[in-house]
C-alpha positions in Angstrom: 121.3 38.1 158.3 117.4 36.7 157.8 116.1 38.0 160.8 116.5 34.8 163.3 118.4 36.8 165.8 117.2 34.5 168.7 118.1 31.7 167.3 121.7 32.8 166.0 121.9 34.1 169.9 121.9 30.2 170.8 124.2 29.1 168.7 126.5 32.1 168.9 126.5 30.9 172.9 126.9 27.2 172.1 130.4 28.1 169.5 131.6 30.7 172.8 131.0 28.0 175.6 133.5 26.1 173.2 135.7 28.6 172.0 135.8 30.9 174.9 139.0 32.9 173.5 138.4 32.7 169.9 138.3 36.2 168.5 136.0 36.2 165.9 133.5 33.8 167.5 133.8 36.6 170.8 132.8 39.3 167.9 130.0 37.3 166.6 128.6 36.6 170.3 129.4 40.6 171.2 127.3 41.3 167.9 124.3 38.9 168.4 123.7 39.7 172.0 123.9 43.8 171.1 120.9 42.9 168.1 118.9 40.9 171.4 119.5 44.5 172.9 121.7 42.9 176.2 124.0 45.5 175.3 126.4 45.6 179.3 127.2 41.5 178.3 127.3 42.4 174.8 130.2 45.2 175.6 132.0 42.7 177.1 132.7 40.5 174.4 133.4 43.3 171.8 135.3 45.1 173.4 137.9 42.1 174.0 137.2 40.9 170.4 137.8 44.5 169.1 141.0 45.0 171.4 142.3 41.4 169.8 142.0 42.6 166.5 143.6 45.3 166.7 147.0 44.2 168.3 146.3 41.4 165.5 146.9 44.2 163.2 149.2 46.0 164.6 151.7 43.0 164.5 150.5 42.0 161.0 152.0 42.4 158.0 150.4 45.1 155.4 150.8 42.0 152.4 148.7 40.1 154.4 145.8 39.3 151.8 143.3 39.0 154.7 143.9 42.0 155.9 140.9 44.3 154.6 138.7 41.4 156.4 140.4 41.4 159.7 139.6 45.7 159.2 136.3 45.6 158.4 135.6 43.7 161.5 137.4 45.6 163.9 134.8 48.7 162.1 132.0 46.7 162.2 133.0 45.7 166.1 134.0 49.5 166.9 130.4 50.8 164.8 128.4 48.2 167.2 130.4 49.4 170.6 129.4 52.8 170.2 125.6 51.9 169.2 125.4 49.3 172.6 127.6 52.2 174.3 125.3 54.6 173.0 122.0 52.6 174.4 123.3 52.5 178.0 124.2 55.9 178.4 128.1 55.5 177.9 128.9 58.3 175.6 133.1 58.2 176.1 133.3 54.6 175.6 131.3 55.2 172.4 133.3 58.4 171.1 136.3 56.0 171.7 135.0 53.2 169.8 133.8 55.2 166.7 136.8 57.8 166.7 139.4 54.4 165.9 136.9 53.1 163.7 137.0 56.1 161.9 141.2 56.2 161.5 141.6 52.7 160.1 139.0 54.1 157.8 137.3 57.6 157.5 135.3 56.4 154.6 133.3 54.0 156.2 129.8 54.9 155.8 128.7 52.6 159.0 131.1 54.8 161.5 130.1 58.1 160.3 126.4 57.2 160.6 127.0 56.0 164.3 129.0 59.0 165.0 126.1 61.2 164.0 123.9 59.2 165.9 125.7 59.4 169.0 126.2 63.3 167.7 122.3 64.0 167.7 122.0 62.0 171.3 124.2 64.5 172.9 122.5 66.6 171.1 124.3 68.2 168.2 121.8 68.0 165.9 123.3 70.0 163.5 126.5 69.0 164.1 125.0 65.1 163.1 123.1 66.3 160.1 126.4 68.4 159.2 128.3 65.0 159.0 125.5 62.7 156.8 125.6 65.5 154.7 129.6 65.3 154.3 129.1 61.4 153.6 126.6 61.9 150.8 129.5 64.3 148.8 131.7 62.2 149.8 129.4 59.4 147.6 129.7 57.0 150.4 127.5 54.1 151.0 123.9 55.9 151.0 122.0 53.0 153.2 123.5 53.9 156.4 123.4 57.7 156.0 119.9 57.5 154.9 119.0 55.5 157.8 120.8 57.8 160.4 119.1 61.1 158.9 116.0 59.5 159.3 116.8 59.0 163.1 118.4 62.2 163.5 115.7 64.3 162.2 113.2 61.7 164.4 115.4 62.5 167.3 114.8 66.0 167.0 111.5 68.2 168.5 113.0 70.4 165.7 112.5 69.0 162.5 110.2 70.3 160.3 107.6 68.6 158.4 109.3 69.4 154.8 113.1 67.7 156.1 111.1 64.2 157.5 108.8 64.8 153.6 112.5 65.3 152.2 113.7 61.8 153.1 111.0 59.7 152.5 111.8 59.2 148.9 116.0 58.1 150.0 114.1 55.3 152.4 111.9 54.3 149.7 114.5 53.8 147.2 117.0 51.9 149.8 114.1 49.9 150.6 113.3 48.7 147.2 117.3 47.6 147.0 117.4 44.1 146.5 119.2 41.8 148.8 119.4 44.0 152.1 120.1 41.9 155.2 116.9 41.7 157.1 117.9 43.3 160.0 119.1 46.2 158.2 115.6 46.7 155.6 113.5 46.0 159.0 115.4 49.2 160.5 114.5 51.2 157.2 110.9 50.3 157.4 110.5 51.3 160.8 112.2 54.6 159.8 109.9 55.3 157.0 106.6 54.0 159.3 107.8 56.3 162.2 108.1 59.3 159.9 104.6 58.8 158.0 103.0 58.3 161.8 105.1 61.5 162.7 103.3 63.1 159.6 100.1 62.3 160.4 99.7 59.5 157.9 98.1 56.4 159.3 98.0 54.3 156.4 101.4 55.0 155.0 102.4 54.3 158.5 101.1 51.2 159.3 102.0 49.6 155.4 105.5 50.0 156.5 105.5 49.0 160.0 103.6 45.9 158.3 106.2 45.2 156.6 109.2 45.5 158.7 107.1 43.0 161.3 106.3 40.2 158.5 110.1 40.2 158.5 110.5 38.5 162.1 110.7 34.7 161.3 109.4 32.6 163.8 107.1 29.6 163.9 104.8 30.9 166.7 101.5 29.4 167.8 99.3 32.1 169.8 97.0 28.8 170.4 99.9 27.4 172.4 100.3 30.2 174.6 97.1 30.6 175.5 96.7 27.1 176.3 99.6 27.3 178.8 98.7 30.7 180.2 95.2 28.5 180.7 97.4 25.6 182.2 99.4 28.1 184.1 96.0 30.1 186.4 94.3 26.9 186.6 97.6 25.0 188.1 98.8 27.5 190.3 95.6 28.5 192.0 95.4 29.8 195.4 94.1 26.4 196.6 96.7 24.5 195.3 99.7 26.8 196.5 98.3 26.4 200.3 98.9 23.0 200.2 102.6 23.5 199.5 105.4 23.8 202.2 106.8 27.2 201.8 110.5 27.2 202.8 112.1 29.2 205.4 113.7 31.8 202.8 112.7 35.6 202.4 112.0 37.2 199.0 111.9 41.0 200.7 115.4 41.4 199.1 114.2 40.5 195.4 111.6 41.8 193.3 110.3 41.0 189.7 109.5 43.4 186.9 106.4 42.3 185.2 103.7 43.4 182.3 102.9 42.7 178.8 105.2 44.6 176.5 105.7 48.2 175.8 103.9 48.4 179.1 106.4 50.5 180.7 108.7 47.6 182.3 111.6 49.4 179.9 111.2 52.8 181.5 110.6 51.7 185.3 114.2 49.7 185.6 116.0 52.8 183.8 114.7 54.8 186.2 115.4 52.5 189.6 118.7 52.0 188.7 119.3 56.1 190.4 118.7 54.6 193.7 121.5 52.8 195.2 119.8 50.6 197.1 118.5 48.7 194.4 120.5 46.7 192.3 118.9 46.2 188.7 120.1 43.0 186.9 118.8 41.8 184.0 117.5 40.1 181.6 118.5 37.1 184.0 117.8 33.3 183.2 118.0 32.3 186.8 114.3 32.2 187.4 114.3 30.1 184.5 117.0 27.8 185.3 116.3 27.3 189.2 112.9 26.4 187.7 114.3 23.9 185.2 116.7 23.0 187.6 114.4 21.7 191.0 110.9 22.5 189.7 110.5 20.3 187.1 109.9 22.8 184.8 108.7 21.9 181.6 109.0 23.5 177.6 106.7 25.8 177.4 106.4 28.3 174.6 108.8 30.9 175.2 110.5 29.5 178.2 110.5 26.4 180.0 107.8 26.9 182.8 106.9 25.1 185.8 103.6 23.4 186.5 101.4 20.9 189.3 103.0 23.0 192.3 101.0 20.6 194.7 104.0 18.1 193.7 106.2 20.1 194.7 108.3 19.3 197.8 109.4 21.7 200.4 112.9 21.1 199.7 112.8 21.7 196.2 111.4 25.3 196.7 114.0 25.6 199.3 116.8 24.5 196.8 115.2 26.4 194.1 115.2 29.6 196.3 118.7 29.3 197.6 120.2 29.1 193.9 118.2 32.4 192.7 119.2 34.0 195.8 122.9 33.4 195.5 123.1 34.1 191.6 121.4 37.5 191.7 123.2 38.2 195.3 126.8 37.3 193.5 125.7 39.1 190.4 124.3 42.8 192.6 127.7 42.5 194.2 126.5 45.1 197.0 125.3 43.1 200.0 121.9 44.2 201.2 120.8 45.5 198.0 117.1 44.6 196.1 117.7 42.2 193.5 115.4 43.4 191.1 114.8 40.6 187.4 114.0 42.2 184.3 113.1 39.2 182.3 110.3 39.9 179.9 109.4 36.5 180.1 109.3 35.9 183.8 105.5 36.4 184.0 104.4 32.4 184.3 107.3 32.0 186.7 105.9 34.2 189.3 104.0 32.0 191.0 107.0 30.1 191.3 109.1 32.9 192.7 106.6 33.7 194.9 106.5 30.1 196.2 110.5 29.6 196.3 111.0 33.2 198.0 108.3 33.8 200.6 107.7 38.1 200.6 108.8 38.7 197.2 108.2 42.1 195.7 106.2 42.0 192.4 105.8 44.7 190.3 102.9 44.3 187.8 103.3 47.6 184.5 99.8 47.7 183.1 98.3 49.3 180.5 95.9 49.9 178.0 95.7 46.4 175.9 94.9 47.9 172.5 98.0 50.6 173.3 100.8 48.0 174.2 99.8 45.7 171.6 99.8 48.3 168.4 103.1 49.4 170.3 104.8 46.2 170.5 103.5 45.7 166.5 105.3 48.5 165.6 108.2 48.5 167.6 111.6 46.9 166.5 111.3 44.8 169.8 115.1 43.2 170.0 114.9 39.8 171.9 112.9 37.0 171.2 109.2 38.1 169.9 107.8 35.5 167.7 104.6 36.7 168.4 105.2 40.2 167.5 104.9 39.3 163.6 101.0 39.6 163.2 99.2 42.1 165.2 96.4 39.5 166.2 98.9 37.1 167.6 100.4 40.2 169.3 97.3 41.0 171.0 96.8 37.6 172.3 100.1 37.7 173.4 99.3 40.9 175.2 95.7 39.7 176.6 97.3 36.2 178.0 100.1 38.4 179.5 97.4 40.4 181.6 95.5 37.4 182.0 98.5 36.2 184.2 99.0 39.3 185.5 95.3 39.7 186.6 95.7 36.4 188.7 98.9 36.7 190.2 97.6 40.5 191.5 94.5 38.3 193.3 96.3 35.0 194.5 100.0 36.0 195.1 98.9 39.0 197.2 96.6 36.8 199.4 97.6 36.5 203.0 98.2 32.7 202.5 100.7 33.5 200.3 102.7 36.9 201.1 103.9 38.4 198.6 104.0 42.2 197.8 102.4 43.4 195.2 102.8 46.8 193.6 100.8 47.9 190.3 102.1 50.8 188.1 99.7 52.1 185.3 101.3 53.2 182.4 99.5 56.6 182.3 100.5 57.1 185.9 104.0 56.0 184.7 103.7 59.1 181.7 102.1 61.6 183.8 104.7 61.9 186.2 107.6 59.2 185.9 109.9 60.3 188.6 107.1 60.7 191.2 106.3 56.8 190.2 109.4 55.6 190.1 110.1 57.0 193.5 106.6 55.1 195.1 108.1 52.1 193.6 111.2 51.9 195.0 110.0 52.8 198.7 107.4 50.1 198.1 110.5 47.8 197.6 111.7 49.1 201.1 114.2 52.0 199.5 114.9 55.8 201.0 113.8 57.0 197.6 113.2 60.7 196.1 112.2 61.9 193.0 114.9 64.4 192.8 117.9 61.0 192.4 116.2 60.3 189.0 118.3 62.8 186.9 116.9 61.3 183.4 113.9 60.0 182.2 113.9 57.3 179.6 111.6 58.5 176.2 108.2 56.7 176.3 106.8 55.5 173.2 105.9 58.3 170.7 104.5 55.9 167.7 101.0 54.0 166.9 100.4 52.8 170.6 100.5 56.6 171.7 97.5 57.5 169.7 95.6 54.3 168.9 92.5 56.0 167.5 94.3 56.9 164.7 95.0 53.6 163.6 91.2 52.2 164.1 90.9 51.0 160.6 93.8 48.5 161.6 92.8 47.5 165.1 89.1 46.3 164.6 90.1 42.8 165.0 92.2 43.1 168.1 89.8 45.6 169.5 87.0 42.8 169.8 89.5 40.2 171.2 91.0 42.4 174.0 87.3 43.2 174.8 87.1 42.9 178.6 84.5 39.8 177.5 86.6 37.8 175.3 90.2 38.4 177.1 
């Protein structure tokens, strides 16, 4: 409710390692994962929570004083099924969900702003606008039909300038509601930034998007990170790494995603997952933990990291390699499949991977600094950001993340080393995704053609698209992502 998703995420997993068949602790974990946007485990967990409920009901007596509780979270479960159901592409499963939230009660103003939602995504947009404009005569709750017309008409290549002008003043005044979960005013000042930036109104724009970021809560040090990422080139440097005793493993079945964000990781791994040789997992802590686990891995900022690879034994790369191997294997399901890990956050750990699976495939998303980090600022960025509060911290963020990247591209691809490295610029990625995607995958050793990509994920459309426009705002991060200085 104040914005700490991350850490609710932790101790939403600690109360269901516990309580493993406690329904409302399964709804809360369902709930919290869906808001970190790991929306395939997140359906997992609702969807049992949501079917225990309901039989709950069903045996229940209508007396029963908690009742209207145990209802309202079976809606807010079935509301949250069919967003997460929604996000991966599952329309069914989230017509299902938000039809039987809608007959224990049609009046909810959460379900029929969901179903409009997943209305103008299969795209009925008049159908969707038909429905908010049914809630607001019916004088339901105005918060979450003002919210989904504002993403409806944003959805649309169709709206006019005077219908996003219209509701401008309806986000303003829910805005200015006191008390409004953060999560929920966050969403509302992204909606009225988006519009304004649609509009062609910088400043408006970037006021709001100001706004909604101060509201991430996090007690980030960008001196930290960059201190590590410093710690990080200078440790594993291609000196040190030939001194250590690779083992007898091979990476050619695994690959790694990286690049700062809003780079164009997102719309890469949407689009490999057409080819059925390739099995896309993630966000997976297995790097993580095989690193915490046999690498001595220590705390770093974001996620524990692993340093002084000349102490490294042979055998603990060997061990290290073996676990990863198995877990993504187990988890793809399909033998002789690529593993491919999505972690944003796997970027000092793949030096690591690189040393643990000989031949690995690493994929390095670039793009232009000043782009991803205005992009990132003004994105809602689910998962765990801390950074992503001030633009300046999200720049440094962003120039430490190429900084990495910049040295893994010179030292991992080194003969000495072996692994294979394939770059991806974002413009190349915009100009012709399917074409990019394709080069990708038969760079990971896949029979891939353009013409098994059936979709193509949007790409961003806000501040980072059109930077120039926001120059009064970026001056600052302009002269610290200055080839010179980062």
């Amino acid at each position: 409710r104040v914005g700490e998703v991350y850490e609710a995420s932790r101790r939403a997993g600690k109360l269901r390692a516990h309580f493993p068949d406690d329904t409302p602790i399964l709804a809360l974990h369902g709930i919290v994962l869906a808001k970190l946007g790991v929306h395939p485990q997140a359906l997992s967990d609702m969807v049992l929570a949501a079917q225990k409920t309901e039989e709950a009901l069903k045996e229940d007596e209508e007396g029963n004083p908690a009742r209207p509780r145990i209802v309202d979270q079976l809606i807010r479960l079935s509301v949250q099924i069919c967003r997460s159901s929604i996000a991966i592409e599952e329309d069914a499963a989230a017509e299902e969900a938000i039809e039987n939230a809608l007959q224990w009660d049609p009046d909810r103003a959460d379900a029929v702003a969901a179903k409009a939602e997943l209305l103008s995504a299969q795209g009925d947009h008049d159908g969707a606008m038909k429905l908010i404009t049914e809630g607001f005569k019916e004088k339901l709750d105005s918060m979450p039909l003002t919210l989904a017309r504002a993403r409806v008409l944003l959805a649309s290549d169709q709206s006019s300038e005077d219908e996003l002008r219209e509701v401008i003043p309806q986000l303003e005044n829910e805005i200015a509601v006191a008390g409004l979960p953060v999560p929920e005013l966050g969403d509302l000042l992204r909606a009225l930034g988006t519009i304004q930036d649609r509009l062609g109104a910088p400043d408006e724009a970037f006021n709001a998007f100001r706004r909604a970021a101060r509201l991430r809560r996090s007690s980030y040090d960008p001196r930290n990170y960059t201190v590590m990422t410093t710690r990080i080139i200078t440790d594993w440097s291609l000196e040190n790494m030939k001194k250590v005793v690779k083992p007898d493993l091979s990476g050619a079945k695994h690959a790694l995603i990286l690049g700062a964000p809003m780079s164009g990781v997102h719309q890469l791994e949407e689009m490999l997952k057409a080819f059925d040789d390739l099995s896309v997992l993630g966000p997976l802590e297995t790097l993580t933990s095989a690193g915490m686990q046999f690498l001595n891995a220590r705390q770093g900022v974001l996620r524990p990291v692993p340093l002084e690879p000349n102490k490294l034994r042979g055998t603990q790369l060997r061990d290290a390699g073996g676990a990863y191997q198995m877990q993504t294997q187990a988890m793809a399901g399909i033998p002789d499949t690529v593993c491919v890990d999505t972690h944003p956050h796997n970027i000092p750990n793949a030096g690591a991977a690189a040393m643990m699976l000989p031949g690995i495939n690493i994929v390095c998303c670039r793009r232009d600094p000043v782009e991803s980090s205005l992009a990132c600022y003004c994105s809602e960025m689910p998962g765990n950001h801390p950074y992503a509060s001030e633009l300046l911290d999200t720049a440094g963020f962003v120039a430490d993340s190429n900084r990495m990247l910049d040295h893994w591209i010179k030292v991992l691809g080194d003969e000495a080393i072996g692994a294979n490295i394939i770059e991806v610029q974002y413009s190349e990625l915009v100009a012709d995704p399917k074409k990019t995607a394709a080069r990708v995958a038969r760079e990971l050793g896949v029979d891939a053609r353009a013409t098994s990509i059936k979709s193509v994920p949007g790409f961003d459309q806000g501040p980072g698209a059109h930077p120039d426009q926001y120059r009064n705002f970026t001056r600052q991060i302009r002269d610290l992502l200055e080839p010179a200085n980062a």
